[in-house]
Each structure stands twice: as structure tokens, then as C-alpha cells.
C-alpha atoms as a printed R data frame, in Angstrom:
    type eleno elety resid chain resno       x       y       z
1   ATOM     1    CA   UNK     A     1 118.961  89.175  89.996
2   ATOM     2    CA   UNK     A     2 118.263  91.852  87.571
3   ATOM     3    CA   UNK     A     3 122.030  93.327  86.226
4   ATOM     4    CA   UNK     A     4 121.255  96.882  87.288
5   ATOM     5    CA   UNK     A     5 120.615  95.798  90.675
6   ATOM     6    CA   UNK     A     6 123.884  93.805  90.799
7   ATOM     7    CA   UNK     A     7 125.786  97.054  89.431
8   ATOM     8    CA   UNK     A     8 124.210  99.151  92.300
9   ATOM     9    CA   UNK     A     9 125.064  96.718  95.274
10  ATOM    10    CA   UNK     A    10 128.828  96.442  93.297
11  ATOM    11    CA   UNK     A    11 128.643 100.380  94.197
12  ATOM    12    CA   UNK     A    12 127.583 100.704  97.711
13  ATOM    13    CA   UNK     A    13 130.122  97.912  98.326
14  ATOM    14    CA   UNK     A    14 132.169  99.830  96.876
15  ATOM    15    CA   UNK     A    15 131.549 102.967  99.154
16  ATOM    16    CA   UNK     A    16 131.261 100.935 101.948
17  ATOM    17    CA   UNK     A    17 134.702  99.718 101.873
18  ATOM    18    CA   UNK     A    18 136.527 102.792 101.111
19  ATOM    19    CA   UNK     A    19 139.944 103.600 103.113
20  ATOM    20    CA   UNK     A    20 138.877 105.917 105.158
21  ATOM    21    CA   UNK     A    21 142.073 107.840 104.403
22  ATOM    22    CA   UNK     A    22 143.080 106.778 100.898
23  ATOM    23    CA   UNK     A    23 146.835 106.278 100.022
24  ATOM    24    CA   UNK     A    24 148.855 107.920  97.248
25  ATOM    25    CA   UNK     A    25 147.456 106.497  93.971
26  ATOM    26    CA   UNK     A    26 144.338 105.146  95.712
27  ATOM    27    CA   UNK     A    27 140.846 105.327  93.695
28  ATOM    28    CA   UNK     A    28 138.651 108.243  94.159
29  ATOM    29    CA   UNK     A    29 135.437 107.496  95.725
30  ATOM    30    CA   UNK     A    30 134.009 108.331  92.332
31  ATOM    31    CA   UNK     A    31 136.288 105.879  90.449
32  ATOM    32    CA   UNK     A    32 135.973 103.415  92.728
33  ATOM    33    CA   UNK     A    33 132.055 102.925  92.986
34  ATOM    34    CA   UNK     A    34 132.113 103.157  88.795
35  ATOM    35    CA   UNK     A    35 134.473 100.158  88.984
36  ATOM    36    CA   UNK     A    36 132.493  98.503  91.351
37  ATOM    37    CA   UNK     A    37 129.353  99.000  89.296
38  ATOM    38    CA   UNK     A    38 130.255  98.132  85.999
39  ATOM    39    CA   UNK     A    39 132.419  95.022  87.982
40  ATOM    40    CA   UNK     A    40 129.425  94.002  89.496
41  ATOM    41    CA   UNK     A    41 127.599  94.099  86.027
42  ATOM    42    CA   UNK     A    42 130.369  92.226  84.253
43  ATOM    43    CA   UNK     A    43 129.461  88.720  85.168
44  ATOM    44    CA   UNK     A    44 126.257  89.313  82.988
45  ATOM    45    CA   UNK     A    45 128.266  89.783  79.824
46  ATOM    46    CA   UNK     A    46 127.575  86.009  79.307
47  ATOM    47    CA   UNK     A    47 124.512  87.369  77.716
48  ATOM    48    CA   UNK     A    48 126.268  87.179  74.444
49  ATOM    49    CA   UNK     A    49 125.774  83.354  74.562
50  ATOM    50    CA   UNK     A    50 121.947  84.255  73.798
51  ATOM    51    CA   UNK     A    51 123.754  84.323  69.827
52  ATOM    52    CA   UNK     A    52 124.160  80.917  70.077
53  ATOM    53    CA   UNK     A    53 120.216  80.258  70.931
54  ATOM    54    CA   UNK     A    54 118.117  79.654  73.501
55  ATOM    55    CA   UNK     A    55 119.069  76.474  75.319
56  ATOM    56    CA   UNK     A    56 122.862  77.149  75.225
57  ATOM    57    CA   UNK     A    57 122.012  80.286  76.755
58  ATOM    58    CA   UNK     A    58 119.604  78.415  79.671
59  ATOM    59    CA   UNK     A    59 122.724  75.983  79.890
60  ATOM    60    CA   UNK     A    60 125.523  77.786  80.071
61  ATOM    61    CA   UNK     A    61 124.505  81.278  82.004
62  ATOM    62    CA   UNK     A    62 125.676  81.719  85.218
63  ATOM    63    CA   UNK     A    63 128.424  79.451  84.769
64  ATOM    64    CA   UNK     A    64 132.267  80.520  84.276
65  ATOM    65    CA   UNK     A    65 131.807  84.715  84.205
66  ATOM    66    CA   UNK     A    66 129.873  83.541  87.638
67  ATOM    67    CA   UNK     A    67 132.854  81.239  89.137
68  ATOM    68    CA   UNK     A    68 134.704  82.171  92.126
69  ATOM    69    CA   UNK     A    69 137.517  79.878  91.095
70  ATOM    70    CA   UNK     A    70 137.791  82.263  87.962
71  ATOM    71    CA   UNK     A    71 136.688  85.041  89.941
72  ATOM    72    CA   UNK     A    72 140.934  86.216  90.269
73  ATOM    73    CA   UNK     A    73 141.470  86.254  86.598
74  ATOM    74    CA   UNK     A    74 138.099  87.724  85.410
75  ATOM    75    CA   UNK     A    75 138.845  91.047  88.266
76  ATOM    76    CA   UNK     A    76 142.786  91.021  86.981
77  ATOM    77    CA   UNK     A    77 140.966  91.730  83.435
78  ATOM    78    CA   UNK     A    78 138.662  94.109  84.299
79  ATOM    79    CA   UNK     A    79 141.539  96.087  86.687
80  ATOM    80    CA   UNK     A    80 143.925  95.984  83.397
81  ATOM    81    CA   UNK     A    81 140.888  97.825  81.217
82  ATOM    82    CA   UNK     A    82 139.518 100.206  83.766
83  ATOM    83    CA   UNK     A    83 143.595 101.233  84.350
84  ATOM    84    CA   UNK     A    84 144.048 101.160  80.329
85  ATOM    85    CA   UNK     A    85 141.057 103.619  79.922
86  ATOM    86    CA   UNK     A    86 142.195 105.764  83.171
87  ATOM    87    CA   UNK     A    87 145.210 106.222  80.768
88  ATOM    88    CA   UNK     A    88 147.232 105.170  83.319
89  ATOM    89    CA   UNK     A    89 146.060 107.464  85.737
90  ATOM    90    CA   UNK     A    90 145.318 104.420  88.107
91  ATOM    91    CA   UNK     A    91 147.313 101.067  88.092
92  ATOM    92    CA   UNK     A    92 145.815  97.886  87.876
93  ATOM    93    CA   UNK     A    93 146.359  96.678  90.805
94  ATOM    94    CA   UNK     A    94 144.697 100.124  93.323
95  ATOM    95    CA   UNK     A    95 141.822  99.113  90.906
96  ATOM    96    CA   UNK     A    96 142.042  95.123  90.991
97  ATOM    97    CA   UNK     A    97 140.593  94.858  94.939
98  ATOM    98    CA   UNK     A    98 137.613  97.145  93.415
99  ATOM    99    CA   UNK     A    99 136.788  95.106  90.979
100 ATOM   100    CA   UNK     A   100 136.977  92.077  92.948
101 ATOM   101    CA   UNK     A   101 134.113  92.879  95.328
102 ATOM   102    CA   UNK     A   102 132.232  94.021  92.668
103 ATOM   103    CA   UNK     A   103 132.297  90.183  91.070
104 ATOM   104    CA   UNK     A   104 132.157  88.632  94.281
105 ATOM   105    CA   UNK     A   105 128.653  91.059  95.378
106 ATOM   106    CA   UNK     A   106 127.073  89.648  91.991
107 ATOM   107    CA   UNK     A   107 127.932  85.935  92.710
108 ATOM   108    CA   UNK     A   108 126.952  86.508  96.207
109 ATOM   109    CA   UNK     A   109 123.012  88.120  94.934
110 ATOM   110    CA   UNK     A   110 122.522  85.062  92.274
111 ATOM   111    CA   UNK     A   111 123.537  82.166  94.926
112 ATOM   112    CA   UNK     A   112 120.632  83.367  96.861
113 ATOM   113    CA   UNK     A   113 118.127  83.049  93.878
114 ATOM   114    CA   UNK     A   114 116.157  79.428  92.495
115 ATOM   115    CA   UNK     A   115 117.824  79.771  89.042
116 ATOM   116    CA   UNK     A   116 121.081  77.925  90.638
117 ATOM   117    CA   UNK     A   117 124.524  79.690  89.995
118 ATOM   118    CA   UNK     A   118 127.946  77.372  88.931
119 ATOM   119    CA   UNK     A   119 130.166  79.078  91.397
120 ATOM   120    CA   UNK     A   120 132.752  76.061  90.446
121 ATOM   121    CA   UNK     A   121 132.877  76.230  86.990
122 ATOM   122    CA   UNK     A   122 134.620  74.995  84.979
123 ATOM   123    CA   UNK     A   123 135.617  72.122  87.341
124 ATOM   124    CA   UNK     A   124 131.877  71.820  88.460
125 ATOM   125    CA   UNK     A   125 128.610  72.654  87.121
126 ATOM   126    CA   UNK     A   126 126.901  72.207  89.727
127 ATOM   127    CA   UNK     A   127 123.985  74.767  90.044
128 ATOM   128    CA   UNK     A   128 124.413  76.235  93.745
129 ATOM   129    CA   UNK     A   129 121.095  78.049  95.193
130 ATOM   130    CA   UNK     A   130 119.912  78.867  98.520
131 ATOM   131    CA   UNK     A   131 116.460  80.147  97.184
132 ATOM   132    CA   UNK     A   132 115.561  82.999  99.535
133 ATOM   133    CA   UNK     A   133 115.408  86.018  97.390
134 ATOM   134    CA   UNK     A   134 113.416  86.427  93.910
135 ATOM   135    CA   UNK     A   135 114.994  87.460  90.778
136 ATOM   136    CA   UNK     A   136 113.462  90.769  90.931
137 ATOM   137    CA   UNK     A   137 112.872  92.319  94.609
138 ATOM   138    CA   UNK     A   138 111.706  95.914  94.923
139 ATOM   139    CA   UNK     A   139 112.576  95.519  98.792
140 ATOM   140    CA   UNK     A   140 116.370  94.296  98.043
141 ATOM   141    CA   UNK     A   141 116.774  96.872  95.217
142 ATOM   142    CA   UNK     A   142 114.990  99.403  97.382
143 ATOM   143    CA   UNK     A   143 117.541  99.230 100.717
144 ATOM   144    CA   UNK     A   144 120.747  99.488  97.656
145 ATOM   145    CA   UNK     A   145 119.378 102.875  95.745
146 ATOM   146    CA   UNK     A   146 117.924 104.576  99.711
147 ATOM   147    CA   UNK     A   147 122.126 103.366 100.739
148 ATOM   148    CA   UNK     A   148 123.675 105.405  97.318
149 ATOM   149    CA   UNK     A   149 121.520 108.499  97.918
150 ATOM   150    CA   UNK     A   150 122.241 108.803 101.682
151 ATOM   151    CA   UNK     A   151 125.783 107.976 100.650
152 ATOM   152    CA   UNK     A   152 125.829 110.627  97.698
153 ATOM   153    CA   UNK     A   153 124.218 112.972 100.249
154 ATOM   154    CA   UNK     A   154 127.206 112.353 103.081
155 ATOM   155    CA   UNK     A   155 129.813 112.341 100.612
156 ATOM   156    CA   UNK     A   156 132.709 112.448 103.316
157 ATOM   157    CA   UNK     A   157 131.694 109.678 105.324
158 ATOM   158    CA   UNK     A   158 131.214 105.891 103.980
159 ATOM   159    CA   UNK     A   159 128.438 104.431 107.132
160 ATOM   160    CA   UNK     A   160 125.376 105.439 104.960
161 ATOM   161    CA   UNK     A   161 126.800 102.826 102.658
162 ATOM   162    CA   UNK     A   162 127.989 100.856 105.134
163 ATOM   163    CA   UNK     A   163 124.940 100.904 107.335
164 ATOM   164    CA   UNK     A   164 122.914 100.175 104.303
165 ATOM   165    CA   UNK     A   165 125.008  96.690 103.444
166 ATOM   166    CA   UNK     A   166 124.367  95.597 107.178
167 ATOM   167    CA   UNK     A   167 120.425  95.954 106.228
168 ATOM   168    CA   UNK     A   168 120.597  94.371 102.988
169 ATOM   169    CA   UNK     A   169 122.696  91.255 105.090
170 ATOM   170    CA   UNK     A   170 119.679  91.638 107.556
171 ATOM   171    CA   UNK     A   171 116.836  91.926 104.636
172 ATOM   172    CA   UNK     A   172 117.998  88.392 103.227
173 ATOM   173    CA   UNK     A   173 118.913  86.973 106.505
174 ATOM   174    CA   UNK     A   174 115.131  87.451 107.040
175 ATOM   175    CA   UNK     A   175 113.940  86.000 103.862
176 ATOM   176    CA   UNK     A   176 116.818  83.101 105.085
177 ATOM   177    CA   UNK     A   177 114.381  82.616 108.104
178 ATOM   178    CA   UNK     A   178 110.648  83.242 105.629
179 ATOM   179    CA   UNK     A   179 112.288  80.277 104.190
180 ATOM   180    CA   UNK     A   180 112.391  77.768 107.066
181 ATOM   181    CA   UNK     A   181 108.993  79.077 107.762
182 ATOM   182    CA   UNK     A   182 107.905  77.601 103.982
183 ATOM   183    CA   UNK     A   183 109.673  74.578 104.615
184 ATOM   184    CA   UNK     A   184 107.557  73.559 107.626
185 ATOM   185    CA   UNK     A   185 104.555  74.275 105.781
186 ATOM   186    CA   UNK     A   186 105.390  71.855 103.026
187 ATOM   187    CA   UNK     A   187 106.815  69.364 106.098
188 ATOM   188    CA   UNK     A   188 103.201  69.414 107.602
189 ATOM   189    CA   UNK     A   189 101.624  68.397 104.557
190 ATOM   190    CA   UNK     A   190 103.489  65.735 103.840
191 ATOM   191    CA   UNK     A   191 103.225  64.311 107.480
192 ATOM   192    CA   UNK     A   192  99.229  65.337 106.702
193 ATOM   193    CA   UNK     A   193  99.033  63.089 103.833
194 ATOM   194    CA   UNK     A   194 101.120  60.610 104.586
195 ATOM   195    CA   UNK     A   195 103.561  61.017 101.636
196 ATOM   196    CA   UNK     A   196 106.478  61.085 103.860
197 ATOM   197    CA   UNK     A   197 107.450  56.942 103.423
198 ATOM   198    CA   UNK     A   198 107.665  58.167  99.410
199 ATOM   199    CA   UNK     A   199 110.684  59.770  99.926
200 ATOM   200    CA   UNK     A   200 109.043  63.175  99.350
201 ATOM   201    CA   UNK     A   201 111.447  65.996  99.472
202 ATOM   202    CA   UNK     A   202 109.953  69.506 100.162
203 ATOM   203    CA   UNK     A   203 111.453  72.960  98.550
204 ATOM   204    CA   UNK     A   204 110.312  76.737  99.030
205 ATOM   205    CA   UNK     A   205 110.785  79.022  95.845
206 ATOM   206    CA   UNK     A   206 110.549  82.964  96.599
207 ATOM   207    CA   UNK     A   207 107.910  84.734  94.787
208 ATOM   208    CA   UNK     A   208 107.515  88.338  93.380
209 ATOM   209    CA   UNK     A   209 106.122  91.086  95.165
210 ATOM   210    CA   UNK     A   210 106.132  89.980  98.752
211 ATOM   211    CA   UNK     A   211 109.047  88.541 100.610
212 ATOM   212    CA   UNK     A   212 106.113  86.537 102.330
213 ATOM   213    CA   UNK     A   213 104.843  85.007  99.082
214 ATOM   214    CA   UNK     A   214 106.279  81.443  98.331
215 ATOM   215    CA   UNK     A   215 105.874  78.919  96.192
216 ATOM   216    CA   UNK     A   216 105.947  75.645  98.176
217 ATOM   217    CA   UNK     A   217 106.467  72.277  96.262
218 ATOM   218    CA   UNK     A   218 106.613  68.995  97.656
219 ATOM   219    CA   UNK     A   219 108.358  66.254  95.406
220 ATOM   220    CA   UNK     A   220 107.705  62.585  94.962
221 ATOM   221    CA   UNK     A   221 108.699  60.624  92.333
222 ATOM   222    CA   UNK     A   222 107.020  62.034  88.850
223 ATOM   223    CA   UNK     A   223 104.751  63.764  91.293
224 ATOM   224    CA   UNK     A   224 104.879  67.566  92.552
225 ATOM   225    CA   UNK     A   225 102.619  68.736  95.226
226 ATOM   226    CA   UNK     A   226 102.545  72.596  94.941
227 ATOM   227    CA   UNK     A   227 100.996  75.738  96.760
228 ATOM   228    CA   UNK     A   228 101.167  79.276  96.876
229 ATOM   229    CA   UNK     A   229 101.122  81.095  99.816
230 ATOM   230    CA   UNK     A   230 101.600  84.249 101.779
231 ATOM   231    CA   UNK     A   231 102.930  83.845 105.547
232 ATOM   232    CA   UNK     A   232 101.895  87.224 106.798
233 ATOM   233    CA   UNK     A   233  98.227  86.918 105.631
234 ATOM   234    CA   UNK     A   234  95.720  85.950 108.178
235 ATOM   235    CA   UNK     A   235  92.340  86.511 106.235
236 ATOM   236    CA   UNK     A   236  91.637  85.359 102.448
237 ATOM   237    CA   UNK     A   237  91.945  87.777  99.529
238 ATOM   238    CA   UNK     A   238  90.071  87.819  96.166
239 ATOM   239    CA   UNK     A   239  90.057  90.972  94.710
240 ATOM   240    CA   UNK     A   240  88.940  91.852  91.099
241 ATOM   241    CA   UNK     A   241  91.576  94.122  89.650
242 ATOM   242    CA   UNK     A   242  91.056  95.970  86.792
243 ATOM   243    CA   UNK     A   243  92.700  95.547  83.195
244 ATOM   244    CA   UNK     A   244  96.538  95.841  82.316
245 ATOM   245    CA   UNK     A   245  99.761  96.281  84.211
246 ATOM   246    CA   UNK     A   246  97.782  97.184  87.742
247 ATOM   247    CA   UNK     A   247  95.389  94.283  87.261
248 ATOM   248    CA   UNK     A   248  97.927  91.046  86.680
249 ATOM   249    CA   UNK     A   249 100.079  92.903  89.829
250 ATOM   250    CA   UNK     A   250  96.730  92.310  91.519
251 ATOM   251    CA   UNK     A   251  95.657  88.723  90.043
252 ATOM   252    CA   UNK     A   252  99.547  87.876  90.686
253 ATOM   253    CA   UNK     A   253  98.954  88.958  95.077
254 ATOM   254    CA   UNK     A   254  95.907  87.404  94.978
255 ATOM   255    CA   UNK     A   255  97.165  84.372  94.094
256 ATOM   256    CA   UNK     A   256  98.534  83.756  97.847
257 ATOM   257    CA   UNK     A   257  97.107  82.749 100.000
258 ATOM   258    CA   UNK     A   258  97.180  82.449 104.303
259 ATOM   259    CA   UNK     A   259  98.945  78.791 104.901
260 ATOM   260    CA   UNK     A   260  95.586  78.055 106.579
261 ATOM   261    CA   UNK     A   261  93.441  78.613 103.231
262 ATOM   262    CA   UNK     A   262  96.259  77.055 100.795
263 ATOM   263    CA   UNK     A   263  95.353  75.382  97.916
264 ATOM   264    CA   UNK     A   264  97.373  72.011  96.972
265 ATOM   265    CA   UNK     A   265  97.766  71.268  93.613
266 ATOM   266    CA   UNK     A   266  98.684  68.020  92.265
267 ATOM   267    CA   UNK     A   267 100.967  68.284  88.640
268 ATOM   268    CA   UNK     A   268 102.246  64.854  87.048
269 ATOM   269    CA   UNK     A   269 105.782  65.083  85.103
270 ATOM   270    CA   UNK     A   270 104.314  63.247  82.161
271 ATOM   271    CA   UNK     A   271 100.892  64.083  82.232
272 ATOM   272    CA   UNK     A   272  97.586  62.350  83.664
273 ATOM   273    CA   UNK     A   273  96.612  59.726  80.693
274 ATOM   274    CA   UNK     A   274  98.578  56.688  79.597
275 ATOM   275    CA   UNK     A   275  98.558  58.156  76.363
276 ATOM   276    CA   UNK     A   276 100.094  61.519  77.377
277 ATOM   277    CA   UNK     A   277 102.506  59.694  79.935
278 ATOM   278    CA   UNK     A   278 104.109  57.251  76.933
279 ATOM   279    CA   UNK     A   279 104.514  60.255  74.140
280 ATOM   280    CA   UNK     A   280 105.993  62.648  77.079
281 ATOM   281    CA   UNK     A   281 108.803  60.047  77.900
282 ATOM   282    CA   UNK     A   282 109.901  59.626  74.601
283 ATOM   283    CA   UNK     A   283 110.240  63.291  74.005
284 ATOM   284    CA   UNK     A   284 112.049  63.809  77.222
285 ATOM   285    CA   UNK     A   285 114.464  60.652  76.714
286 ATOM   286    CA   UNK     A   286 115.868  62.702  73.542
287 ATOM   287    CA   UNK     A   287 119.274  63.508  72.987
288 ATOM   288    CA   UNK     A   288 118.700  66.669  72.157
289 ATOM   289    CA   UNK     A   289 116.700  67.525  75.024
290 ATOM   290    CA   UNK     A   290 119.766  66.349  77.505
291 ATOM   291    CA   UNK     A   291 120.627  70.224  78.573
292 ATOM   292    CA   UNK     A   292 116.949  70.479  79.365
293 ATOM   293    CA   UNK     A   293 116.814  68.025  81.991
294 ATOM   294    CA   UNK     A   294 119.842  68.751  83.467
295 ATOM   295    CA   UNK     A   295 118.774  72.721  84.215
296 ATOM   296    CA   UNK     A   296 115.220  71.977  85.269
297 ATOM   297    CA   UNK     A   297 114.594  70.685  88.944
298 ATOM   298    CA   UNK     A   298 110.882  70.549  88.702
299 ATOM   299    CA   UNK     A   299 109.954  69.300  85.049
300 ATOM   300    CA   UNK     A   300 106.374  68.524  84.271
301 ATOM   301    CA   UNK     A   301 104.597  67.933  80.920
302 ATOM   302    CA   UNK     A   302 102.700  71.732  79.897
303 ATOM   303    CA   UNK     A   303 101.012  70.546  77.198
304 ATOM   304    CA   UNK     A   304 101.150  68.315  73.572
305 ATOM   305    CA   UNK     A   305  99.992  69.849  70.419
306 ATOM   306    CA   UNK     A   306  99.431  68.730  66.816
307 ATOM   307    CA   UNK     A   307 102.247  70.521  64.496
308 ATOM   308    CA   UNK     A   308 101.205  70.189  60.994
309 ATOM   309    CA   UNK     A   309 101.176  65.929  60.586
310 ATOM   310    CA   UNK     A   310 103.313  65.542  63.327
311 ATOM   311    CA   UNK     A   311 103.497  66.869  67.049
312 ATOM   312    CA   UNK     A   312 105.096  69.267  69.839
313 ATOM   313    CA   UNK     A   313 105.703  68.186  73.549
314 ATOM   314    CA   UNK     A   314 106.091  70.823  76.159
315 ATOM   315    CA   UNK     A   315 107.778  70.856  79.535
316 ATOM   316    CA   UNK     A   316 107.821  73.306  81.913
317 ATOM   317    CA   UNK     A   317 110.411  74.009  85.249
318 ATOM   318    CA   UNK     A   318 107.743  74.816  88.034
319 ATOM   319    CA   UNK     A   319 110.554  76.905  89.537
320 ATOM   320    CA   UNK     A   320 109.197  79.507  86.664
321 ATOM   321    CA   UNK     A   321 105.513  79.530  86.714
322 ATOM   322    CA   UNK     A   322 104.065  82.461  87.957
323 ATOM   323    CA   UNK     A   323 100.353  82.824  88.197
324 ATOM   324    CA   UNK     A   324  98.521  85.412  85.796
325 ATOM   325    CA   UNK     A   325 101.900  84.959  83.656
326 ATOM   326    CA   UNK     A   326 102.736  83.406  81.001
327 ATOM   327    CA   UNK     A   327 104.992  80.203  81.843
328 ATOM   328    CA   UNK     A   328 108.796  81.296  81.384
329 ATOM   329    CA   UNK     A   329 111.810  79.182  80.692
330 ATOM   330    CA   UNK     A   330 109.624  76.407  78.640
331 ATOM   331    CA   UNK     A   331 110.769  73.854  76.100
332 ATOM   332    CA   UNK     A   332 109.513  71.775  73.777
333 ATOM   333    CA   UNK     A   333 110.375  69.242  70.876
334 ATOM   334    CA   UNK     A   334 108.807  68.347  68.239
335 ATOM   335    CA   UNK     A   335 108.740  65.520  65.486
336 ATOM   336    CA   UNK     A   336 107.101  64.823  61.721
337 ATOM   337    CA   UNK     A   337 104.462  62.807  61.406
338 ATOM   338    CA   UNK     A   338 104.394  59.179  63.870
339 ATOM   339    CA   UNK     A   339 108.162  58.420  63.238
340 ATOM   340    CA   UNK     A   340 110.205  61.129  62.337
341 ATOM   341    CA   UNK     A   341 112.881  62.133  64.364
342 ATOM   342    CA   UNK     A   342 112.309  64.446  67.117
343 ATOM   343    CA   UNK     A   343 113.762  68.218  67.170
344 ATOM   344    CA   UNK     A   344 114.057  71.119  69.480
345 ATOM   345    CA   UNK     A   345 110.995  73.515  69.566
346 ATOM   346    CA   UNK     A   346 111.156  77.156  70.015
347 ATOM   347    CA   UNK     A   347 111.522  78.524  73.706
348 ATOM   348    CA   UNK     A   348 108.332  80.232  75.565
349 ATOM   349    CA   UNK     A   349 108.565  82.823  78.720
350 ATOM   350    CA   UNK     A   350 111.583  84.870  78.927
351 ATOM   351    CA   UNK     A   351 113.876  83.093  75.960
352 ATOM   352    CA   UNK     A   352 111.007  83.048  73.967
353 ATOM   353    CA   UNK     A   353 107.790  85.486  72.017
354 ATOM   354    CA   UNK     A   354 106.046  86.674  74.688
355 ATOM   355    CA   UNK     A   355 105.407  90.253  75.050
356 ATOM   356    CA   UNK     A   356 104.739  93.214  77.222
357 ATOM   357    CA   UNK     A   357 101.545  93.403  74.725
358 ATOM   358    CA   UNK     A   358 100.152  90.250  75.800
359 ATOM   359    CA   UNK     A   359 100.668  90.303  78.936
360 ATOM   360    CA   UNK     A   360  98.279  93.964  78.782
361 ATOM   361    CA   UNK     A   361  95.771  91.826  76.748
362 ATOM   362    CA   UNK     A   362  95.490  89.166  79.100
363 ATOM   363    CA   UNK     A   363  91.980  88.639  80.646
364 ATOM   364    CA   UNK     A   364  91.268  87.291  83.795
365 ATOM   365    CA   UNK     A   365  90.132  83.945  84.837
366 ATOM   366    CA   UNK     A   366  86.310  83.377  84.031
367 ATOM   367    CA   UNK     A   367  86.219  87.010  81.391
């Protein structure tokens, strides 16, 4: 999720579990919901590794700032500043519960995102995801800010906060159940089309805007079945929104559809041609592709373009595609002329060049 999100929820945890009589020494509730929200935004500091490019980055985020095995040292740390800067007006360890929660909340929010969190590291890293929330959720956000105000308002009494945790645990126990929901829809059409005997595994991916908008995708082999739908909608939509920031909002709801009215399509990991499909598995055999394909879950060849004499070969994580958007989280590499050797391209989506200015000068399908 989004860091200032994670901050708030390390705050309203932070409320929520306030003594209700507070011991000598104890936090004030003040102190105590700033450690929980800068605690809750620490686990983000592994941002930095962005310096180092943007691969290691795709890698190595989420991993040991994001580890519950850590999770004890990393709270110790942050307990020994806060107390340091309190100039000892607070020891480390009335702060070091605090700041525990406040890692643990942020943890808690990623694990429940696609991106896939390494709650192990560093003795696993092993992504760990139970995919029921999207990385940005006005709905999730929403119930955490409505909890701090009511709690700001009643600032005697912790239940506003503690009332509003209980709905957020509600709010993603629903999209929990949305989820099992997607799952039988991508269950159906594999019983439908008879791609069950293929070993065809089916996966739901949350969606922006809508906790009723999934992705659905439906893997076989090199082969990805996918649709977009909305499980609320009865009646088809296809509404033509006007130009900039309103309009892709609109082209982006649009885009799913009733479960009844879904529309299947069929991507191939290394493309449709023999050509494509020979020139796509040597690029993704390469060496230096190897963190690549061990982050993506859904790879599948974007495109191949000429670069100067030689040419680029583009993958993209169908996790990330988001319609009316440009594709995020895409690599490529790239090679000189028929038999040079092969090299990382730049990134595209969110590691990579594109803008809030083209996304306003994008023009819709058919313009």
C-alpha cells in the first residue's frame, strides 16, 4: 500500500491500543500515535535501494525492513531514536511496544496486496500475498482517516479508533470473501473450456477503484487466460468520458465488466509467431534477466523492437497492467546487432519515464 496510508493505520493502532489509564512514564496519546505513524512508515525506508537502480529495487523491496523475523530488532531501533530525540523524556522500552505495532500494521497491509511481501527474510524470500486489497484503496484509506478524526474529536476515549480497526478487519475480510467470489469465476471457465486436464491454475488480482473490480487470470503452461470484471454489475457499461484525469478514471471503470458479459483474453508468454516465440526465450533465458523472472508471476512477451542495428525484448507481469494505463513494472533487454550480447533495458510503468503528462495526453481507444 501507499506509505501514508501505512503511517495512518500505524496511528489509529496506535490509539486503539492505548492503556486506558497510562502508567508513570507511559507515552502520551500524542507521542504514541507519532511513533506509531512514522513506525508504520519505516518499513518503506527501503526506498533508498531505488540508488542502486531499478531491478534491485523490484528485487529487493519488501524484503528485510518488511520481515517479521527482523521485525524485534528493526522496533528496538526505532524505540532507541524516538527515546534519543524525546531527550530522554521517554525510555526505549514505554516506546518499543509502539513501535512494534506500527511495523507489524505495515507488514500486515502489504501481505494482503499482489506485489508479494518477504515476511521471512533473510532466511526466505519467499514473496507472501493473499491478494485481496489493491495497492491504492480509497475505501481502506477512507475507514483509517473517518477512525483519526472521530478519534481526534473524542480525545478521552480510544473506541472511535478502536471501532474503526474492527471495520477496517471487516472491510478486508469482505474483499477476503470478493475474492473467493473471483476465484469461482475463473473455476467456471476453465471447467467451460475444458482447460482443467492442463493443469490450469486460476488467480484473482484486486483492481483500483472498486473493491468489486478484479482481474481474473487463469494459467496454463506459457498460456494466461485473463478477464476483467466487476461482481456487483448486473447491466453492461460503455461510457465515453471526456479528456484527462476524469476521463482514464472513467475508461479505467469501464473496463469491467458483469461476469456474465466478460471478455476472455488469450496472452502467450513468448508471443504468437515462431519467430517472436524463439527471440523471446533467448532474452528471457539471460543471466541478467534472472531477478526478473523470479519477481514476476505472470510474465508475457509486451512487445520486440528494433534498437539501432540490434533489438529490445519486452516482458510484462500481468499482475501490473491496468487498462487505459500505461503497463507498470516492465522490463526489457536488449542486444547489438544479431550476436552481441544481451543487456538490461530501461524500466517502463512506475520504475520507469512515464508521466502524469502522458497519462493527461492519452486518447481513447478509436480517437
Amino acid at each position: 500500500m501507499d506509505t501514508l496510508t501505512h503511517a495512518l493505520s500505524g496511528a489509529l493502532l496506535a490509539r486503539a491500543t492505548a492503556p486506558a489509564t497510562p502508567g508513570p512514564g507511559a507515552l502520551t496519546t500524542r507521542a504514541r500515535m507519532t511513533v506509531g505513524f512514522v513506525a508504520a512508515a519505516f518499513p518503506d525506508s527501503d526506498i533508498v535501494l531505488r540508488l542502486f537502480g531499478a531491478l534491485p529495487y523490484l528485487d529487493l523491496h519488501r524484503g528485510v525492513t518488511h520481515s517479521i523475523i527482523l521485525l524485534p530488532a528493526w522496533a528496538l531501533l526505532l524505540a532507541w531514536l524516538f527515546s534519543r530525540f524525546s531527550r530522554q523524556r521517554y525510555s526505549w522500552r514505554a516506546i518499543y511496544g509502539t513501535a512494534a505495532l506500527g511495523i507489524a500494521i505495515h507488514i500486515a497491509g502489504d501481505v494482503f496486496t499482489a506485489y508479494g511481501t518477504m515476511v521471512l527474510a533473510p532466511f526466505s524470500y519467499h514473496r507472501f500475498a493473499l491478494p485481496f486489497t489493491f495497492i491504492i484503496d480509497p475505501y481502506f484509506t477512507g475507514i483509517i482517516v473517518i477512525g483519526l478524526a472521530a478519534a481526534m474529536l473524542r480525545r478521552q476515549r480510544r473506541y472511535p479508533a478502536i471501532i474503526a480497526m474492527t471495520l477496517l478487519g471487516g472491510y478486508v475480510g469482505f474483499q477476503g470473501v470478493l475474492h473467493s467470489q473471483a476465484i469461482k469465476v475463473g473455476e467456471t471457465y476453465v471447467e467451460t473450456h475444458g482447460l482443467g486436464g492442463a493443469g490450469a491454475e486460476v488467480h484473482a488480482i484486486p483492481q483500483p477503484l472498486s473493491p468489486f473490480n478484479w482481474k481474473i487470470i487463469v494459467s496454463s503452461g506459457d498460456d494466461y487466460y485473463e478477464a476483467l470484471v466487476n461482481l456487483w454489475r448486473t447491466h453492461t457499461s460503455s461510457p465515453n468520458p471526456p479528456s484527462g484525469i476524469s476521463g482514464i478514471w472513467g475508461r479505467i471503470a469501464s473496463s469491467y465488466q458483469p461476469v456474465s458479459a466478460a471478455t476472455w483474453v488469450h496472452h502467450r508468454r513468448f508471443g504468437v509467431t515462431e519467430s517472436q516465440n524463439m527471440l523471446a526465450r533467448e532474452a528471457w533465458s539471460q543471466e541478467i534477466f534472472t531477478r526478473y523472472r523470479q519477481f514476476v508471476m505472470f510474465p508475457f512477451l509486451d512487445r520486440i523492437e528494433s534498437a539501432g542495428s540490434g533489438v529490445c525484448v519486452w516482458f510484462l507481469d500481468l499482475r501490473f497492467t491496468t487498462p487505459s494505463l500505461p503497463p507498470s513494472l516492465g522490463f526489457g533487454v536488449c542486444r547489438d546487432g544479431v550476436a552481441g550480447p544481451w543487456r538490461l533495458g530501461h524500466a517502463t510503468g512506475a520504475f520507469g519515464t512515464d508521466t502524469i503528462s502522458e497519462l493527461l495526453g492519452m486518447k481513447r481507444e478509436g480517437d
